[in-house]
N, C-alpha and C positions, 0 to 999 in steps of 0.2 A: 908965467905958466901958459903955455901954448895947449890950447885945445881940439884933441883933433876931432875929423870930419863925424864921426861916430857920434863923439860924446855930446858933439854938437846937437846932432839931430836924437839922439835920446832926452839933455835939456830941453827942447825945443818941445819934445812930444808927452813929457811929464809935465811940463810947465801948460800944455792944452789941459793937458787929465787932469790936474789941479782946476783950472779957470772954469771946466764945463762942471765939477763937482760942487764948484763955490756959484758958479751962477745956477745951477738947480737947488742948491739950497735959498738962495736969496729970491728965487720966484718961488718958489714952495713956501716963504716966510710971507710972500708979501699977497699971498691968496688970502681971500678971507676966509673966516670960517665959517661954516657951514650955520645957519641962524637954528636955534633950539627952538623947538615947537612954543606958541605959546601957551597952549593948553594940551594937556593931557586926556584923553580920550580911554574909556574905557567900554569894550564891548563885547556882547555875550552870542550864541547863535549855534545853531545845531550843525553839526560837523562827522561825516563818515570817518569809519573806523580807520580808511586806510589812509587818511590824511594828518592823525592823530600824532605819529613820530615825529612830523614836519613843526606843529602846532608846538608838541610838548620840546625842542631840539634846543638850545640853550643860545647859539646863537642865532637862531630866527627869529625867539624873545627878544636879543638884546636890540637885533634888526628894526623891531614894531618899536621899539620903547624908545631908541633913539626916533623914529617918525612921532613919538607922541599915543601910542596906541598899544593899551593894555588887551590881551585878548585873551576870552574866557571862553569856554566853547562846553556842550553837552554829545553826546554821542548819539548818535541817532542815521538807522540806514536812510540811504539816499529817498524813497520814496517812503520810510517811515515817517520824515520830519515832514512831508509835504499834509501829512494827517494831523500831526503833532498840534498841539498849543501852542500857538508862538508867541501867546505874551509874554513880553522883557525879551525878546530874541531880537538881536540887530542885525542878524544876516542869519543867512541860511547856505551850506555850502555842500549841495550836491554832489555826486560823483561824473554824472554823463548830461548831456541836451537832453535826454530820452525822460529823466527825471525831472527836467526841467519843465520838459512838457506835457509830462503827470502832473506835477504843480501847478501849471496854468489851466490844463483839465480840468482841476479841482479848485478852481477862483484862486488859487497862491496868484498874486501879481506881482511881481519884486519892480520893484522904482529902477532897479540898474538890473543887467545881469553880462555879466564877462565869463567867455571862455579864460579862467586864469590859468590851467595845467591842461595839455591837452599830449597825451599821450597814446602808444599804438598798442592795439590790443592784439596779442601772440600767442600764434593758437602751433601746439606741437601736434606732430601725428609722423606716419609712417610714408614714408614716397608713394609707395602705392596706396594707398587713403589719398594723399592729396593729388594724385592723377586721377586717382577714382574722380574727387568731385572738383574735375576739373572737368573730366568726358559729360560729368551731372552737369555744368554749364553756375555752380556755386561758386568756382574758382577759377581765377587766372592765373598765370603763369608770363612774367614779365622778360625780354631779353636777356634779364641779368640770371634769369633764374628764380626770383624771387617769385612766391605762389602770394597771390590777394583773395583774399574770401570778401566774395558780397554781402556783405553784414544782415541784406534787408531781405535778400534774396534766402540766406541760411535762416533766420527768428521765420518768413514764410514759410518752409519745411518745416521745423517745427513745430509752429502752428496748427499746417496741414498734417503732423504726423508722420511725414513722408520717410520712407527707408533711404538708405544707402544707394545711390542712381544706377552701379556699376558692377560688374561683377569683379572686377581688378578690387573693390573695395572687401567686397564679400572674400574673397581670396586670402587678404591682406591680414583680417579679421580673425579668417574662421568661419564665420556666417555670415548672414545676412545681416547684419546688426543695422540699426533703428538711430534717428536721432536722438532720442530717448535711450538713457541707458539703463533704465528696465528693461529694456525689451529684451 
């Protein structure tokens, strides 16, 4: 039986897909396995609300429990827990630095502390609001387009009370409206 040029080069390239299959199996067998904790760890500590889904999620559990680390957690706002009782509490998990630094304000010392989630705070509004406090000098406005609020610049205004910088915002509004939304 004479085999032509084809069936050749299809042997040739089944018989690769075979060999690269069988050789990732025999290194995937000859890895070790991953070594099981030798102790198990259980730990308790006050934890915000909005971290709670992450905490309670079935495979983030099973995540800790293969590390060895059972976790127990009480609810408690982010600068609640820095007042709280923390006997039997083995961590403490804020929500922002801000609270971390109410914490240390108030002799909270923590032995470690990690930025572990660090996400962007998104604030909606109207184009004209966010031109308004841009001309206010609160906001940039980057090439892309994208508008950045100076975080320390806006908690100053409302500190100071201060209104609305612009009349584009007052426009945008209706009134003259307030950081404050009593006002």
């Amino acid at each position: 039986m004479k085999l032509s040029k084809s069936k050749i080069i299809g042997l040739i390239a089944l018989l690769a897909v075979v060999g690269v299959v069988c050789g990732t199996l025999v290194w995937r067998q000859s890895q070790p396995a991953p070594a099981e904790p030798t102790e198990q760890v259980s730990i308790t500590g006050y934890l915000g609300g909005e971290k709670i889904g992450l905490f309670d999620d079935a495979k983030f559990k099973a995540l800790a429990a293969k590390q060895g680390i059972a976790i127990d957690y009480r609810k408690a706002g982010s600068l609640a827990m820095m007042d709280a009782d923390r006997k039997g509490m083995d961590y403490l998990f804020p929500s922002s630095r801000a609270a971390v630094e109410y914490g240390n304000a108030k002799g909270v010392k923590p032995p470690q502390s990690d930025i572990v989630f660090n996400s962007p705070i998104v604030l909606y509004t109207h184009k004209a609001v966010a031109d308004g406090l841009v001309n206010g000098g609160l906001v940039t406005k980057d090439d892309s387009g994208a508008y950045h609020m100076d975080m320390a610049k806006a908690v100053d205004a409302m500190v100071a009370n201060t209104t609305w910088p612009t009349s584009d915002t007052r426009q945008a509004t209706g009134s003259s409206a307030s950081t404050r939304p009593i006002r």
